[in-house]
PLY file of the C-alpha trace (Angstrom):
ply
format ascii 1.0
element vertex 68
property float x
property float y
property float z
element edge 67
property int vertex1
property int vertex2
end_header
0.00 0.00 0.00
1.34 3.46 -0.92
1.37 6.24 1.82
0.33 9.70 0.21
2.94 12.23 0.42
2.03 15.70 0.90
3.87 18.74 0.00
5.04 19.90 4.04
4.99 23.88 3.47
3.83 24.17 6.76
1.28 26.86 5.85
-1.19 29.01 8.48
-4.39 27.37 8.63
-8.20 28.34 7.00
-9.68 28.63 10.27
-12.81 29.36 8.03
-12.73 25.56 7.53
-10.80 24.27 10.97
-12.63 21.70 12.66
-11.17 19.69 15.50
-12.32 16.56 17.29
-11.50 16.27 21.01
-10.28 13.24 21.60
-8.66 13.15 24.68
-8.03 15.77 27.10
-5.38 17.72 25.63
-4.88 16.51 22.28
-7.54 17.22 18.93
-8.26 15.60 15.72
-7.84 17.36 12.79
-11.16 16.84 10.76
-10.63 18.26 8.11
-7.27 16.00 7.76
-4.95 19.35 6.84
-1.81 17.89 7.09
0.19 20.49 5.44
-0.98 23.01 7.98
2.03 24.41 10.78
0.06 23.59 13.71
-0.71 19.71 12.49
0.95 16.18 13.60
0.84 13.16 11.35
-0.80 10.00 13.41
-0.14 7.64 10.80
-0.94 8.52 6.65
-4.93 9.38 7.29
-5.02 11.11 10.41
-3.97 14.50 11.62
-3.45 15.45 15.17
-4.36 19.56 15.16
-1.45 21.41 18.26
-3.19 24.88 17.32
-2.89 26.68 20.71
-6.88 27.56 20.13
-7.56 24.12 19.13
-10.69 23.96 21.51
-12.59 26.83 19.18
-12.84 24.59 16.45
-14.30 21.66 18.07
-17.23 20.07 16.29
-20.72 20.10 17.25
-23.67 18.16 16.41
-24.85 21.37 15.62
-22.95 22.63 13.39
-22.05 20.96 9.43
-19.41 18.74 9.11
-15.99 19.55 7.41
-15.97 19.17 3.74
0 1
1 2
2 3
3 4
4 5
5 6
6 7
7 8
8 9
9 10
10 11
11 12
12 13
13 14
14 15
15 16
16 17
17 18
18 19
19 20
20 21
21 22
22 23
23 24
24 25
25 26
26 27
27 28
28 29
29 30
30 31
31 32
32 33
33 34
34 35
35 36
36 37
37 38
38 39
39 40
40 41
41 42
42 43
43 44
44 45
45 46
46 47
47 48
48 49
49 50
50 51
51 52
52 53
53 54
54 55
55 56
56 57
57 58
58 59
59 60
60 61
61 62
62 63
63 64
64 65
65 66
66 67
């Protein structure tokens, strides 16, 4: 199986589109998988871990639309 590469500029996010996923108490899911972004942590080739220091701001809700 072939692992994606990605192009690591390490660009600022578009906290337009920034959603997060707490899962556990200090550490977030990147949902919408930006792993180019400066603030984001590869957990293995199709997961993101988001480190943005406001992290908590773009948690989803059930009440709001899911990423893109």
């Amino acid at each position: 199986m072939k692992i994606p590469q990605h192009d690591v500029a390490e660009i600022e996010p578009d906290l337009s589109v920034c959603q997060t996923e707490r899962i556990a108490n200090n550490l977030s899911r990147c949902l919408a998988n930006n792993s180019t972004c400066e603030h984001a942590l590869a957990a293995g080739p199709t997961r993101t871990i988001c480190m943005h220091k406001n992290r908590r701001d773009f948690e989803y809700s059930a009440f709001l639309s899911p990423p893109p």
